[in-house]
N, C-alpha and C positions, 0 to 999 in steps of 0.2 A: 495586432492580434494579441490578443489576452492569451499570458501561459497558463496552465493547470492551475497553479497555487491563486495568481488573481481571479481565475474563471470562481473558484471555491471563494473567495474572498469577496466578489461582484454580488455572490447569490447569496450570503451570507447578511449582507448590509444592506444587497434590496427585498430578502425579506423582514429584515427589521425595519426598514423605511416603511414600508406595504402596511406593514400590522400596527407600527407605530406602538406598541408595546410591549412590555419584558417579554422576551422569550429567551429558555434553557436551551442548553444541547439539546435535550433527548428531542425537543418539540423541532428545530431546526435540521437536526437527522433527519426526520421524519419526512419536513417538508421539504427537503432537498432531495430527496428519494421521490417525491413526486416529479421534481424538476432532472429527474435523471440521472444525478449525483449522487453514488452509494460511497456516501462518506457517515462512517460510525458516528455514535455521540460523543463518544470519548476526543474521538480525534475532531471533532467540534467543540468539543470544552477546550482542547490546548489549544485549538484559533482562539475560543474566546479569551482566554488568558493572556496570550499576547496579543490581542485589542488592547486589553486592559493597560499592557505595560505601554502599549504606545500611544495610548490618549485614544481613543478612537471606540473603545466603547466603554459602559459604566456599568456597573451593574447595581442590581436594585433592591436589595435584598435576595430573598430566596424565591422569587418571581422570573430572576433571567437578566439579560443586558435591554440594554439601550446604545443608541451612538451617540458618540458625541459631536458636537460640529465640528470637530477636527475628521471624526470618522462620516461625518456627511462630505464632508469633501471630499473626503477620499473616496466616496462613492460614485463621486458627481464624475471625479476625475478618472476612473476606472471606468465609467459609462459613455464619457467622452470616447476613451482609448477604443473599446468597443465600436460607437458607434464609425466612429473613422476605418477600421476593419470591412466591416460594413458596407463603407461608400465603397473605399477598395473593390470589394469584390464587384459589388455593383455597377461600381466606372466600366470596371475589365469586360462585364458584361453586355452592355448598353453598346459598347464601340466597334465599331467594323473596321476594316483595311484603312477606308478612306476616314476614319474618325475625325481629325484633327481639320479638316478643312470641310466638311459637312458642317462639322459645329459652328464654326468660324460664318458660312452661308447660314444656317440656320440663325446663326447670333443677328447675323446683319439685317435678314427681314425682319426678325423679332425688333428690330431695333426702328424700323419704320414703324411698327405697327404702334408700338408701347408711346414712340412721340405723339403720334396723333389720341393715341386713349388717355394719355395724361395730360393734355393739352385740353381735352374738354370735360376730364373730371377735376380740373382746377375752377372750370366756369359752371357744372352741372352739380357736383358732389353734394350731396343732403349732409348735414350734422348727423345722421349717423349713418352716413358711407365715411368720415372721416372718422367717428368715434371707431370707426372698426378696424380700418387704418392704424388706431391708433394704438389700439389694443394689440393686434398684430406685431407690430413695430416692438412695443415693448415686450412683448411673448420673445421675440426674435430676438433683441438685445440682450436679453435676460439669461437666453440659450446662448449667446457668444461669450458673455462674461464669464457663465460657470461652465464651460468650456465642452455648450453641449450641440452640438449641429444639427439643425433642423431644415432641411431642402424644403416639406411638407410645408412650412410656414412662408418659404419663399413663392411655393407657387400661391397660396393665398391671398399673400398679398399684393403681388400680380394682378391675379382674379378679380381683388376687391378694386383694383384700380381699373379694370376692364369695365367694369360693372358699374363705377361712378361715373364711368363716361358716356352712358344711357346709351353707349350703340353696342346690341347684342352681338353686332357682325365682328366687328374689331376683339368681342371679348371671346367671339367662336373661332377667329384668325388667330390668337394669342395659343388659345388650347392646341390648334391643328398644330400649328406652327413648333410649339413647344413638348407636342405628343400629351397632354395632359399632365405635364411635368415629369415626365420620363425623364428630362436631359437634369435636373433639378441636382439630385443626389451627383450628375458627374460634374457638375460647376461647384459643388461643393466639395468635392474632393479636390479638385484643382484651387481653387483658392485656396484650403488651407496648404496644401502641397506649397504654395507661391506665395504664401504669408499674406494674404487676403483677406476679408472680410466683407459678406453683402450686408449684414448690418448698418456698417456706417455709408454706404452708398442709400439705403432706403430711408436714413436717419433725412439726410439733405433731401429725397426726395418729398417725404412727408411734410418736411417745413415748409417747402414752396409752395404745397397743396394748402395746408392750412391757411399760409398767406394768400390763396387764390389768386397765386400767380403765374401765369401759366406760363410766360415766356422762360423762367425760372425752370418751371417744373420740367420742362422741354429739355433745357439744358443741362437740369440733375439726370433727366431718363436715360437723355445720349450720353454723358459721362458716365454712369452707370453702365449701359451696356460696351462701350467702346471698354471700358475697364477689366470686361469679364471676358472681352477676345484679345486685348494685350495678356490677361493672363493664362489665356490659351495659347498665344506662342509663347509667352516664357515658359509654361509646360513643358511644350513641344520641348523649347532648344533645351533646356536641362537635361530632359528624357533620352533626348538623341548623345547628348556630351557624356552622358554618364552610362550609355549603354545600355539603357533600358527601355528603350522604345516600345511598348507594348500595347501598338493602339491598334493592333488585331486581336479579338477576344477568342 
C-alpha cells in the first residue's frame, strides 16, 4: 500500500508521464485537484525541487519539469507497489472459507482442459494466432521486468491459446472454468507472495507452440499449471506458519 507521500509522488510522475511535457506546479496543483488531491503549488514546487536533487526529474527552462529515467522508474516502481495493493485486496476478495482447495480443484480441471487446447493449437495455430501469442508474451515479459503485474494479459493469453485450437467448446470450458479470469489477479498475487513468475512458465510454453510441437507443448501446459498449484500450497503453508491465514474474505 502506497503511504500519503508516495500516493502524491505516483500522481505526480503519472501526470508527467500522461502529458509527456513540461509542466509547473501551478498546472500539476491544478490537475491533481482533479484527481482529488488538494495539495497547493507551492508544496508541488518543493516535490519538484527534490525530484531535481534526486535525478528524477529535470527541468526545462521556465516551461516546467520533465523526468528523468531514473524518475521513470521510479514510477514504474511505485506502480508496481500499487498495483500489488491491488491484487491484495482483490485475492481477499475473490476467496471464500474453502479458498485454498477450490482453487487447487479448479487449477486441476483447468489443467485437463488447457493440455488438450494446446495440444491442437501446436497442429491448428495460423501465423497470426501465434503472432498474437507472441505479442502477448512480450506485453507480459515486459510487465515482469519493470516490475509491473498484469493478470489481464495472462488471461489473454490463455484465450489466445483457446482460440488457436479451433474448438470453441474447450475455449468456452477454459472461461467457465476460470470464471472469465476472476481467479487471474489471485494467482498473481500468490506468485509474487512465493517469488514466482507466469512469465517465464508461458515463455516455454510459446517456444513449443512455435516449434509445433505438441507433445512439448502438453508438457510446458502441465508444468505450467502443476506449478501454479504447488504455489498454492506453499501459500497455504506459509500463511498458516506465520499466522496469517486469511482465505475467508
Amino acid at each position: 500500500m502506497l503511504n500519503d507521500n508516495e500516493k502524491a509522488e505516483f500522481e505526480v510522475f503519472s501526470l508527467l508521464t500522461d502529458v509527456q511535457n513540461p509542466m509547473g506546479s501551478v498546472t500539476l496543483s491544478l490537475l491533481l485537484k482533479e484527481k482529488n488531491l488538494n495539495i497547493s503549488s507551492a508544496t508541488v514546487g518543493r516535490m519538484l525541487v527534490m525530484f531535481d536533487h534526486q535525478g528524477l526529474t529535470i527541468r526545462k527552462g521556465f516551461r516546467g519539469r520533465v523526468l528523468t529515467d531514473a524518475g521513470m522508474k521510479r514510477f514504474k516502481e511505485l506502480k508496481g507497489k500499487q498495483q500489488l495493493a491491488e491484487l491484495t485486496s482483490k485475492f481477499y476478495e475473490s476467496i471464500d472459507a474453502e479458498s485454498m482447495d477450490n482453487l487447487i480443484e479448479v487449477l486441476i480441471a483447468r489443467r485437463g482442459i488447457e493440455q488438450e487446447s494446446v495440444r491442437l493449437a501446436a497442429v491448428r495455430a495460423t501465423k497470426e494466432d501465434l503472432q498474437n501469442l507472441k505479442k502477448l508474451y512480450s506485453q507480459q515479459n515486459k510487465d515482469a521486468v519493470n516490475g509491473i503485474v498484469s493478470p489481464e494479459i495472462d488471461v489473454q493469453f490463455h484465450q489466445a491459446i483457446g482460440r488457436a485450437s479451433k474448438n470453441k467448446v474447450l475455449l468456452a470450458a477454459y472461461d467457465f472454468i476460470w470464471q472469465n479470469g476472476r481467479f487471474s489477479p489471485v494467482m498473481e498475487y500468490i506468485r509474487i507472495a512465493v517469488g514466482g513468475t507466469i512469465a517465464a512458465d508461458h515463455g516455454k510454453i510459446l517456444d513449443a507452440l512455435l516449434e509445433r510441437n505438441a507433445d512439448k507443448a502438453v508438457n510446458c501446459m502441465t508444468g505450467h499449471i502443476d506449478s501454479l498449484i504447488s504455489d498454492v500450497k506453499k501459500y497455504w503453508r506459509l500463511s498458516r506458519k506465520t499466522g496469517k491465514d486469511r482465505t475467508s474474505a
